[in-house]
C-alpha positions, 0 to 999 in steps of 0.5 A: 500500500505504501508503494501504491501512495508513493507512486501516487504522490509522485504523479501528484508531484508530475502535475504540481503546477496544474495541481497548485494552479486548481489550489489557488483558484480553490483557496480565493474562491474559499477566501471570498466566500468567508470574507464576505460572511465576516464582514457580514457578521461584524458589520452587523455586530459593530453597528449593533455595540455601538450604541446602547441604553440610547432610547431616541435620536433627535436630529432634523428630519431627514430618512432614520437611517440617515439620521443614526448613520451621522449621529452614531457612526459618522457617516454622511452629514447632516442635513440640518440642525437644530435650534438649541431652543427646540432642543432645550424644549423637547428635553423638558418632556416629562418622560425624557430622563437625560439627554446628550446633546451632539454637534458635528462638521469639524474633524482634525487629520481626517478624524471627526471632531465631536461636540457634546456635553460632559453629560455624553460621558456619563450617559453613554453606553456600547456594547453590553451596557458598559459605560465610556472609561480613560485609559488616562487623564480626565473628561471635560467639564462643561462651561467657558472654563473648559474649552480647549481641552480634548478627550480623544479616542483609543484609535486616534490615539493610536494613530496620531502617537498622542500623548496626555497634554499634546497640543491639537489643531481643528479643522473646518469640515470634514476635509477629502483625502485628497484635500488633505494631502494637498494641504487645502484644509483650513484649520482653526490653528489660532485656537489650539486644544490640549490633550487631557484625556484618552479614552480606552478602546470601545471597538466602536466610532468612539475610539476615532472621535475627537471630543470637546465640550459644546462651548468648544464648537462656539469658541472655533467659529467666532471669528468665522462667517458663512463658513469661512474666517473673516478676513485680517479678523481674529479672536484670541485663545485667551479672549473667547470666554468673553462671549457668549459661548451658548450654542446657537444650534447642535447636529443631533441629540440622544435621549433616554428615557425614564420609562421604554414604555414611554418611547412611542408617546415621546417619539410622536411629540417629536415628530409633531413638534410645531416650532421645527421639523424634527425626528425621532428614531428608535435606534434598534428600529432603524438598524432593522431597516438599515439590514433590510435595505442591505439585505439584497446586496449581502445575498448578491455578495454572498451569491457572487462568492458561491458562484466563484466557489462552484466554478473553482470545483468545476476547475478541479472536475475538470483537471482531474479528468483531463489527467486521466487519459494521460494517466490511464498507463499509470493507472493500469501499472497501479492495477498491476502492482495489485490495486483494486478497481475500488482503491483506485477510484478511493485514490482520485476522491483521496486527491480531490479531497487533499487539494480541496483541504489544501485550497480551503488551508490557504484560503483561510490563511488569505482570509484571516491575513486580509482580516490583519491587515485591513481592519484598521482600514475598516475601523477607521473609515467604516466603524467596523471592527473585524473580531480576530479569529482563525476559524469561527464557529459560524464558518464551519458550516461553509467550510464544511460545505466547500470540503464534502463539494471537493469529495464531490468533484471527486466523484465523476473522475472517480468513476471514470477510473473505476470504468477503465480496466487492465487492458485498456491501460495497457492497450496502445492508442493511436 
């Protein structure tokens, strides 16, 4: 048996280009397939994590996904704002337990700046419920007092190489890379803030968020008109909290409530407030929607990936049976030295099985080195965080599936070889 093995990996040795060729289409079908499935996965899990204990959104009116899509996740822009006045009037409904109030359109070297109250860092939650924690320093306060400090996330931290106390530049807008990198941006440079806090990794848009207090936002643009710097006109750093730093108006708001059975009730008293075209979504309702519409396009992926994955087995049912007319004297030696019309038929299902495993080996070797290498790139941009893992236990099923498809490709050469006798391997072809 053992010669039988050795004359067999020798052939498959004889055709390793071939061989290695159906291996590599095998292991990127594999990898497409489950690629498309993590992201799939984690997408849905990260949007999922990233806001939690958050009973409403309040933003101008505009679609919901929209909405929870700039607010949560810093994708897209607002379409409006809304009046600090209209903001402070919903918040005094008698079911809302807190709220956060959030202003966004400045960013700093691509990161989005945040606006907010000292209330955000009490109130929000991610994940399982947990609360926001400092890997180092201390949040911000509300007030004048308070201005130029920043309390930045883990991801910006990381990438900028900040340290407590660093000093920091704003930018109006948030700028395209390619304005970044010609250097178009305008930056609120005579306003420069301090790093005093650095919060620990969420996994979330938080970790690439730069926070600073609403009086903050007000500060950058008072000496700003129509979205621009009026010109040979500038406010010094020491001289703002001589003004009025009360927000006109903020991007968005989170609320909670005292009561979730309350949740409709304050939604319809936002959706019909008669000062202002506001809206109010459920965060869980429009992720719901968010899935759906999506829906369709992850079955599409995942219909492409299969497609790719049959061609691949159909490439190896095809090599393998365009081996086989030259292989026909091998096989009728192999015959001769006392193989089975069984053992050889089991040899070809043997070999289709191994060059799948190899295939779906490297495959899942693409996958978890592509996963390394550009979850950076999907927490930065997307707010995606890719989990790490070499083989989850919800890809088993599709591994499973693509190694009994490689047994099955196997099959029909399998049978051809069984078909061929003694004689017609010995026999001469012209």
């Amino acid at each position: 048996m053992s010669l039988i093995l050795q004359i067999a990996l020798k052939s498959a040795l004889n055709r390793r280009y071939t061989l290695g060729l159906v291996v590599f289409v095998i292991a990127i079908s594999c990898a497409l397939l489950l690629t498309v499935e993590r992201v799939r996965q984690d997408a849905r899990s990260s949007f999922s994590q990233s806001i939690a204990g958050t009973d409403l959104i309040i933003g101008a009116r505009t679609s919901p996904i929209q909405l929870m899509l700039y607010s949560v996740f810093r994708i897209g822009n607002a379409s409006n704002n809304i009046r600090w006045e209209s903001y402070e009037a919903i918040t005094r409904h008698p079911a809302i337990a807190w709220s956060v109030p959030i202003s966004l359109g400045d960013s700093h070297q691509g990161f989005p700046v945040l606006g907010t109250s000292a209330a955000y860092f009490q109130h929000l939650r991610y994940g399982q419920k947990q609360a926001l924690r400092l890997r180092a320093g201390r949040f911000f306060e509300d007030g004048a007092d308070h201005v130029f400090g920043a309390v930045i996330g883990a991801e910006v931290a990381a990438q900028l190489n900040y340290q407590m106390g660093d000093k920091i530049v704003l930018s109006h807008g948030m700028p395209t890379q390619q304005a970044q990198k010609a250097q178009l941006t305008q930056e609120h440079d005579v306003k420069p803030f301090q790093v005093i806090g650095i919060l620990a990794r969420t996994g979330t848009p938080v970790d690439r968020t730069v926070h600073v207090n609403l009086q903050a936002i007000e500060a950058l643009h008072l000496d700003w008109q129509a979205g621009a710097p009026i010109p040979q006109f500038s406010i010094a750093p020491e001289h703002v909290r001589k003004f009025d730093l009360q927000p006109q108006q903020i991007t968005a708001a989170l609320i909670g409530l005292k009561n979730r059975s309350a949740v409709f009730r304050v939604q319809r008293s936002v959706n019909s407030f008669a000062d202002e075209a506001l809206l109010a979504v459920i965060p869980g309702v429009a992720l719901d929607e968010l899935w759906q519409m999506l829906s369709q396009v992850e079955q599409l992926l995942l219909g492409i990936a299969a497609l790719v994955a049959l061609i691949s087995f159909c490439s190896l049912i095809a090599v393998i049976s365009a081996s086989l007319n030259e292989r026909r004297r091998e096989l009728a030696i192999l015959r001769a030295v006392g193989a089975s019309t069984m053992y050889i038929a089991g040899l070809l299902l043997l070999e289709s099985a191994m060059l799948s495993l190899l295939g779906l080996f490297f495959g899942i070797a693409i996958v978890d080195l592509m996963s390394l290498i550009g979850a950076s790139h999907l927490q930065d941009h997307f707010g995606i965080s890719l989990q790490m893992s070499l083989i989850r236990s919800s890809e088993l099923p599709a591994i499973g599936g693509l190694l009994l498809a490689g047994l099955f490709a196997g099959l029909i050469p399998a049978w051809r070889a069984y078909r061929y006798t003694l004689s017609d391997g010995l026999s001469t072809r012209l």
